[in-house]
DOVEX-652321 format. One record per residue (C-alpha): residue number from 0; residue in one letter; x, y, z. Coordinates in steps of 0.5 Angstrom, whole numbers, plus 500, padded with zeros to 3 digits. Example, Ala and Ser with C-alpha at 12.3 -4.5 7.8 and 13.67 -1.06 7.14 Angstrom:
PT  seq  type   px   py   pz
PT    0     a  525  491  516
PT    1     s  527  498  514
This chain:
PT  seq  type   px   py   pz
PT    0     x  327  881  724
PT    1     x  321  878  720
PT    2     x  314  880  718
PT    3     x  308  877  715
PT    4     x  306  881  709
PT    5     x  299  882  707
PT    6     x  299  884  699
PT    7     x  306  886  696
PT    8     x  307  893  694
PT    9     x  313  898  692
PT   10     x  314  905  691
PT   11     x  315  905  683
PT   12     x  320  908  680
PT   13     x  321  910  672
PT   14     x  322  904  668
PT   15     x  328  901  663
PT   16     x  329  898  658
PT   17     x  335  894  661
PT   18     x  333  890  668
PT   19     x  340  889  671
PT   20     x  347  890  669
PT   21     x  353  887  674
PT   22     x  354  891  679
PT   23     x  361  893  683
PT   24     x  364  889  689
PT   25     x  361  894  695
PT   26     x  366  898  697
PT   27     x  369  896  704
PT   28     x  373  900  710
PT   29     x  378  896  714
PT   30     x  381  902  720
PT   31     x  388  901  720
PT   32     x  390  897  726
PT   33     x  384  892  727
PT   34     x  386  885  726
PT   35     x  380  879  723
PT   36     x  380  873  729
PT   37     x  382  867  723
PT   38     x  376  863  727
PT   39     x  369  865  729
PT   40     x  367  861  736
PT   41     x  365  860  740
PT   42     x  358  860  739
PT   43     x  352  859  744
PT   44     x  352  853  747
PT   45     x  346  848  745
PT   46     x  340  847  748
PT   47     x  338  841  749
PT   48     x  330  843  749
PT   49     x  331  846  742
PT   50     x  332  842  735
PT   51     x  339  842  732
PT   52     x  344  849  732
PT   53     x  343  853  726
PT   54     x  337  850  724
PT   55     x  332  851  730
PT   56     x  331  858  731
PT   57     x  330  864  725
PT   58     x  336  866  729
PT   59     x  339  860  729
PT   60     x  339  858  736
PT   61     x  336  859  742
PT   62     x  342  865  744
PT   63     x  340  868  737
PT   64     x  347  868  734
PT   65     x  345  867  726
PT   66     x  350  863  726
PT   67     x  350  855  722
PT   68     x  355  850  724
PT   69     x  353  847  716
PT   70     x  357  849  710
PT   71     x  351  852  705
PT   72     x  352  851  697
PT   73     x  357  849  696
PT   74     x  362  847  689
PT   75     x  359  848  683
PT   76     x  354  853  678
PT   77     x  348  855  683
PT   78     x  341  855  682
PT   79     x  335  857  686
PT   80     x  328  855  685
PT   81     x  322  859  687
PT   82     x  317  855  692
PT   83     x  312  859  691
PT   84     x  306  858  697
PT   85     x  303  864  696
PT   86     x  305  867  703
PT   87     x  310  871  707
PT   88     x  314  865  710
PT   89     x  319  869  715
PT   90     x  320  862  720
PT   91     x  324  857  716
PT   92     x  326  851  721
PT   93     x  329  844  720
PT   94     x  329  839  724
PT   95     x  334  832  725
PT   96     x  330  828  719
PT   97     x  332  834  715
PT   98     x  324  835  713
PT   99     x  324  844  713
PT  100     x  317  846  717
PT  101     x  315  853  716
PT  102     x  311  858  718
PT  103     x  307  862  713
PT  104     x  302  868  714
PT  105     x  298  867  707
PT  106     x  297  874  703
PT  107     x  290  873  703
PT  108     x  286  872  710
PT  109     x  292  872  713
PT  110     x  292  865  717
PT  111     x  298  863  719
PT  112     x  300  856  716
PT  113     x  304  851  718
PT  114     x  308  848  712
PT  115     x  312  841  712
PT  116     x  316  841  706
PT  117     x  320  835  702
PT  118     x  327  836  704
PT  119     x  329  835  696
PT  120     x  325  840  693
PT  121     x  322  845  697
PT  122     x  315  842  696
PT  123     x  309  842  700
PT  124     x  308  836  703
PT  125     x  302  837  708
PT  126     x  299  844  712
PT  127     x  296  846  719
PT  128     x  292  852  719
PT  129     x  292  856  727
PT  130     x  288  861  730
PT  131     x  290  868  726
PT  132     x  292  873  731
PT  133     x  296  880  730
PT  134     x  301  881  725
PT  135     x  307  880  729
PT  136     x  303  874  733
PT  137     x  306  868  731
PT  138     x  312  869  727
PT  139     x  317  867  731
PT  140     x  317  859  733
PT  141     x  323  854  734
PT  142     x  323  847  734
PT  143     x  323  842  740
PT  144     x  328  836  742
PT  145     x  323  831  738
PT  146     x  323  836  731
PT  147     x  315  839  734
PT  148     x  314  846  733
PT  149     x  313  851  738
PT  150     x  310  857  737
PT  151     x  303  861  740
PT  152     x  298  862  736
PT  153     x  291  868  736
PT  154     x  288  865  741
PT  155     x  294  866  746
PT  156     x  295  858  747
PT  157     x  302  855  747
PT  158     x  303  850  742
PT  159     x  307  843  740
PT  160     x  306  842  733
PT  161     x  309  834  731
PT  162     x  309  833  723
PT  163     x  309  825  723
PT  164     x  306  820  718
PT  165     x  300  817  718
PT  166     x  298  809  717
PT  167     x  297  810  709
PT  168     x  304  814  708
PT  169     x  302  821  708
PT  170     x  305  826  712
PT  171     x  301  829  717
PT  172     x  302  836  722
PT  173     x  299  835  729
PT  174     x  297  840  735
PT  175     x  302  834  740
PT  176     x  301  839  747
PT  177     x  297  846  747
PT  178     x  297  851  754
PT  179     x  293  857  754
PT  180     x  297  863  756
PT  181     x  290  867  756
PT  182     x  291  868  764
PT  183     x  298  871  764
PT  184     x  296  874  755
PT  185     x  290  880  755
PT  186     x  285  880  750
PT  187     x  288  885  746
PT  188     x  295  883  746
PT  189     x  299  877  743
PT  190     x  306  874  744
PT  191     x  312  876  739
PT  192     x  318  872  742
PT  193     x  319  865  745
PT  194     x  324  861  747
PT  195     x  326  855  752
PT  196     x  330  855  758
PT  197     x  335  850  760
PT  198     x  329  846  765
PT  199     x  325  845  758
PT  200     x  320  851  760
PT  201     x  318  857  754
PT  202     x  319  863  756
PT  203     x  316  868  753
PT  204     x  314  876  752
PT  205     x  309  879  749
PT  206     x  308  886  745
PT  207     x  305  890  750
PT  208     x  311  888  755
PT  209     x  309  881  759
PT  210     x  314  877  760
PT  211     x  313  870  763
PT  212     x  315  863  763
PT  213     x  310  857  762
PT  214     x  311  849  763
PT  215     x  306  846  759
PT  216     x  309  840  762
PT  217     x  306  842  769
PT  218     x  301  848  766
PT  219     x  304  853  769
PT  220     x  305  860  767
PT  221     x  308  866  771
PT  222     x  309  873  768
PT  223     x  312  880  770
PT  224     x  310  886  766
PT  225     x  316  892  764
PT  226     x  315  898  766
PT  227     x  309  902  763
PT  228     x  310  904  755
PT  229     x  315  899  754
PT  230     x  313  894  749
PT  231     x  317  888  746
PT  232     x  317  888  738
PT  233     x  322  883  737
PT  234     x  324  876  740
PT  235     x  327  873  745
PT  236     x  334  870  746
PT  237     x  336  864  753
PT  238     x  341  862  754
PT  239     x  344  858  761
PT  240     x  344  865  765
PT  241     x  338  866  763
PT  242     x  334  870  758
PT  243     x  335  876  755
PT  244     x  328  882  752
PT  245     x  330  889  749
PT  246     x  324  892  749
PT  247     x  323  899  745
PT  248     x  326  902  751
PT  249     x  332  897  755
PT  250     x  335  891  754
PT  251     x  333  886  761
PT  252     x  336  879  763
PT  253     x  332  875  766
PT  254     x  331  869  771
PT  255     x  328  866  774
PT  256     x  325  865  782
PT  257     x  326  857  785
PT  258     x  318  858  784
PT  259     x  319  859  776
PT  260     x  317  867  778
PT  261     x  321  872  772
PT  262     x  326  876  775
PT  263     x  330  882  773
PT  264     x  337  881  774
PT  265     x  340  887  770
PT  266     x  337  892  765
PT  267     x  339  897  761
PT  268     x  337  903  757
PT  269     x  339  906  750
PT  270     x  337  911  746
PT  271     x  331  910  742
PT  272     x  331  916  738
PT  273     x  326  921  737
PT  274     x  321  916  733
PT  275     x  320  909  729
PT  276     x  324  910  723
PT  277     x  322  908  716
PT  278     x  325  901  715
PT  279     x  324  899  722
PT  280     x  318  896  724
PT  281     x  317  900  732
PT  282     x  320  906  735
PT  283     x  326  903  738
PT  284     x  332  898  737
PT  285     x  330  892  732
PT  286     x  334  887  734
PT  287     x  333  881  737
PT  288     x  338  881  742
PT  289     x  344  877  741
PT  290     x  348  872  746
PT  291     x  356  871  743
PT  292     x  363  871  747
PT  293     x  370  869  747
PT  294     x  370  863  753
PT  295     x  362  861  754
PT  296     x  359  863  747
PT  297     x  354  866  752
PT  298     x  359  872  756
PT  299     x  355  878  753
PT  300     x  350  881  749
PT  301     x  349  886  743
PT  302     x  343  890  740
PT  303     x  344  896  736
PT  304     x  340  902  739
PT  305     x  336  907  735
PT  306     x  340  914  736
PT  307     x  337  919  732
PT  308     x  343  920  726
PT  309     x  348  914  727
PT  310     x  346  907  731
PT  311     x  351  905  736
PT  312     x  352  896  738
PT  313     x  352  895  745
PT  314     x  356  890  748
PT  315     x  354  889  755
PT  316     x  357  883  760
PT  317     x  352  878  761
PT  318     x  354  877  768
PT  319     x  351  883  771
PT  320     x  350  888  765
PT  321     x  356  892  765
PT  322     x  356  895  758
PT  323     x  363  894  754
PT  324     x  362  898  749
PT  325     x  358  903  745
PT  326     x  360  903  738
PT  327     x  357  907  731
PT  328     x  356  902  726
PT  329     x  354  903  719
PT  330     x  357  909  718
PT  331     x  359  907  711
PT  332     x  351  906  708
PT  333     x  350  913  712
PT  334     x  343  909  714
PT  335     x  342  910  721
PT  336     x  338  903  723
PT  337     x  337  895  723
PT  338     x  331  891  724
PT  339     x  335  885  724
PT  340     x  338  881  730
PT  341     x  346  882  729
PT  342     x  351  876  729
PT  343     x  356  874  734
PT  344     x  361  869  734
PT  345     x  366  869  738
PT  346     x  369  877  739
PT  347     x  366  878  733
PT  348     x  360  881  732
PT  349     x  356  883  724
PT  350     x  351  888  724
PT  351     x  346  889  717
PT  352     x  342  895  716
PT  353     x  335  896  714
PT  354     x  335  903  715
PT  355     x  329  905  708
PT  356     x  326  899  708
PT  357     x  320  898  703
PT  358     x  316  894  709
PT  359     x  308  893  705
PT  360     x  306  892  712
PT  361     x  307  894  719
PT  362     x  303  892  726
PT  363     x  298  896  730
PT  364     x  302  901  734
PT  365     x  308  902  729
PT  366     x  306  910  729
PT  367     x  309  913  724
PT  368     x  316  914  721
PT  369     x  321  920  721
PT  370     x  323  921  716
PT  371     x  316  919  712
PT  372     x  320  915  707
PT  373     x  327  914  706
PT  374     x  332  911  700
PT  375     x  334  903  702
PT  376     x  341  904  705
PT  377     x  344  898  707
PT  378     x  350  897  709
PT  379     x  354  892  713
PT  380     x  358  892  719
PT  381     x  363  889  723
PT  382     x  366  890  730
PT  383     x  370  885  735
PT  384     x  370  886  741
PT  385     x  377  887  744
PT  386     x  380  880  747
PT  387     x  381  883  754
PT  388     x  373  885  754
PT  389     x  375  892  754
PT  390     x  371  895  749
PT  391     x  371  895  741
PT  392     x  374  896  735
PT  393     x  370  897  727
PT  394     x  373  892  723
PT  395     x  371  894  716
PT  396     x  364  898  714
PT  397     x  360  897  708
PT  398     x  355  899  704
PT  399     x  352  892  702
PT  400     x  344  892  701
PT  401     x  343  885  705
PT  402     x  335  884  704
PT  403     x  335  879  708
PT  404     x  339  877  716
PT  405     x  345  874  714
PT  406     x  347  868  717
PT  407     x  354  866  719
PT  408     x  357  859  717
PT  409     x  362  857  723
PT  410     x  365  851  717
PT  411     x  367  855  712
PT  412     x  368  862  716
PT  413     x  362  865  710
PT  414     x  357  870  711
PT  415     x  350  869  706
PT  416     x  345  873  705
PT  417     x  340  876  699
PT  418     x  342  882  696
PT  419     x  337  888  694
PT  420     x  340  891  688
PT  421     x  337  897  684
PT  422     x  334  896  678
PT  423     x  339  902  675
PT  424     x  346  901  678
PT  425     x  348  906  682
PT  426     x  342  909  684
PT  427     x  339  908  691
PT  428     x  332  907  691
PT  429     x  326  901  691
PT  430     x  321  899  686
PT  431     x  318  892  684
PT  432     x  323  891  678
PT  433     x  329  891  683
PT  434     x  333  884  682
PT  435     x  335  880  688
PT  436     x  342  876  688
PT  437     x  344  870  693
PT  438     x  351  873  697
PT  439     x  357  869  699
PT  440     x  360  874  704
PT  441     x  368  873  706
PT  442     x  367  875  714
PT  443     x  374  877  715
PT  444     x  374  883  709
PT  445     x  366  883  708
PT  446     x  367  882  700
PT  447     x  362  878  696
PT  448     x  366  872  694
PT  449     x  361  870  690
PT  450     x  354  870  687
PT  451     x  347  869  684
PT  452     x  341  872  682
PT  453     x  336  868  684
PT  454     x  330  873  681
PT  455     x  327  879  679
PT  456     x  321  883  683
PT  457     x  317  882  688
PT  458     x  315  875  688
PT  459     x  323  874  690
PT  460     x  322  881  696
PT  461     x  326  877  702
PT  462     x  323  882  706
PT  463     x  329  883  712
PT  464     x  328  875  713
PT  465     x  331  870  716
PT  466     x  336  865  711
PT  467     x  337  857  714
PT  468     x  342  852  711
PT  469     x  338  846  710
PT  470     x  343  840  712
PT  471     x  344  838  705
PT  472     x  346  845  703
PT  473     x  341  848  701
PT  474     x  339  855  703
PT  475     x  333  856  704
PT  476     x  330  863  704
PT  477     x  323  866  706
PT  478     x  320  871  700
PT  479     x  313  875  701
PT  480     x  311  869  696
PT  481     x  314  863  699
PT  482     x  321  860  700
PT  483     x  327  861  696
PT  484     x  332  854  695
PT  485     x  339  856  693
PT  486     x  343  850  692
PT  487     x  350  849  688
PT  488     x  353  843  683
């Protein structure tokens, strides 16, 4: 999960005269008894109305799985480059051509930006500005089958935004096809998640707790709303079964009715705990809702609750609901929450904790936290689901201080992610000197492998944001201040 930030701000802690020394491998559990799978796979199946796997979604997919069929860096000395753009930059997409298209949400005036940028350098090539809306409202996007972003913007309509150039050779980005959602959207709420279906129609979801499905090929636009109190804080994942919405509440499968009308196929509840918790950004479960599974990519969904003092993983079956497993995860950190989206793959789930931390901003409606504030936890776990489908087992469990979603590529069998380190070894706490180092993570024991630091203090925050391999190998990662590229060789 992401958020547009307004200006960056930190808890300030003592300064030193030494920014950073080397830090120790975090140390990793692995219970007795629980085999690694050799292979990650498979993931969900591709969806022909999105652009290609890995790199159309913040979440790499439509079924929201973080994972990457590309390599990332590669051999070689890595270095990274700041491409700074003056704005928190959570959706980093790529087409076929290569070409990165990011959206933006400015620190001052707060407009969300569309950026095209120049796939070997990171720099901006043309930008589109759309209609401001909430905090929330526009940052979760995807790419089309024709490389057009699709995303609803403040004024609750469904855009398709092409980049293309003009007669002169410049590059151009352009509104190709926009529907207004301002029939099915009320005036004071905004779209948080959308996401296409298998018959080329977005379905979307609301933070006030709509639900519908639009075809700006028709004009079309159905809905349903959830149960009162419930809102949706996070995205939203399809696959061929259907689509699959957690709320602060439950998590939904949804269909949809021959005359396009959303149904509920199953819901199920989980503990929400008492309040928001500090370094979540609503009071319920932070994720967006993960499809994975070992025949189909798609045979169950995962999301992490919010229980008072340990979260769980639940695992449910696609095919009607049932929960295969309700398991505690992040023991290790001791931090009792994520804001992000797990990984899945295969039988294998990772789930990264942001349980304390320092988000500068939070949308309307988020309500307080308790505790008030909390020292960053981290924390990384990994659990697999057992073969038969009967429940799940912990892996390995460790206190990674992951500051971004970590993506997992299906080529190497490699996790990457940015690494917030304290600015004094061996402490917990954040301030705006703390350094930021790229990870390379060996999925089957959950050790760093191999790292770089890529900056020191704010201007680097990744703010629990979501990386994307460019097809180059490139990593490219938002920061409150623009994208991160981090490259090898």
């Amino acid at each position: 999960m992401a958020v547009p930030s307004a200006r960056p701000r930190a808890r300030r802690r003592p300064l030193v005269a030494a920014l950073f020394s080397a830090l120790a491998l975090a140390a990793t559990a692995v219970p007795a008894g629980a085999a690694p799978t050799a292979d990650f796979a498979p993931v969900p199946p591709h969806n022909p109305y999105a652009g290609p796997d890995g790199t159309a979604t913040m979440h790499g997919d439509t079924g929201s799985s973080d994972t990457t069929p590309l390599a990332g860096p590669g051999a070689g000395n890595l270095s990274s480059k700041r491409v700074a753009l003056a704005s928190a930059c959570p959706t980093v997409l790529v087409g076929s051509d290569g070409h990165p298209v990011v959206l933006c949400t400015p620190i001052f005036g707060q407009v969300p930006t569309v950026h095209l940028l120049n796939p070997a350098d990171g720099s901006s090539l043309t930008t589109l500005q759309l209609t401001k809306g909430s905090l929330l409202g526009g940052v979760y996007a995807y790419l089309d089958d024709q490389d057009r972003l699709v995303v609803v913007d403040g004024s609750r309509s469904l855009l398709r935004v092409a980049h293309r150039k003009d007669a002169s050779g410049k590059w151009r980005l352009s509104v190709d096809r926009s529907l207004s959602l301002a029939s099915a959207v009320p005036a004071d709420d905004a779209v948080t998640g959308l996401s296409p279906d298998w018959q080329g129609r977005v379905w979307f979801a609301t933070g006030n707790g709509v639900v519908g499905l639009a075809d700006d090929r028709t004009g079309q636009v159905s809905t349903l709303r959830l149960p009162a109190g419930e809102r949706v804080a996070n995205s939203i994942s399809t696959a061929p079964e259907g689509t699959a919405v957690t709320s602060t509440h439950a998590t939904y499968l949804l269909t949809a009715a021959a005359d396009g009308t959303p149904r509920i196929a199953w819901r199920q509840a989980y503990d929400r705990g008492r309040a928001r918790k500090p370094g979540l950004l609503s009071w319920g479960s932070g994720s967006t809702p993960t499809f994975l599974g070992p025949k189909t990519g798609t045979d169950y969904v995962a999301i992490v609750d919010n229980a008072d003092t340990t979260v769980r993983l639940k695992v449910y079956r696609t095919d009607g609901g049932a929960e295969i497993c309700s398991i505690p995860v992040l023991q290790a950190s001791g931090g009792p929450g994520s804001e992000n989206s797990p990984i899945g793959a295969g039988n294998s789930v990772f789930v990264a904790g942001t349980y304390g931390y320092p988000y500068p901003a939070l949308p309307d409606g988020a309500g307080p936290s308790v505790p008030s504030s909390a020292d960053f936890a981290g924390g990384l776990t990994r659990v697999d689901i057992r073969p038969d489908g009967t429940g799940c087992a912990t892996v390995w469990d460790n206190t990674l201080r992951s500051a971004a979603v970590p993506k997992l590529s299906t080529a190497t069998n490699t996790l990457h992610t940015v690494v917030r380190d304290p600015l004094i070894p061996g402490t917990k706490g954040t301030g705006i000197l703390d350094p930021y180092r790229y990870a390379q993570i060996d999925p089957a024991t959950g050790r760093v492998t191999r790292s770089q630091q890529v900056g020191v203090g704010s201007l680097y925050d990744t703010l629990q944001m979501a990386g994307t391999v460019a097809p180059d190998g490139a990593y490219l990662q938002g920061t409150v201040t623009g994208v991160l590229r981090i490259t090898a060789g």
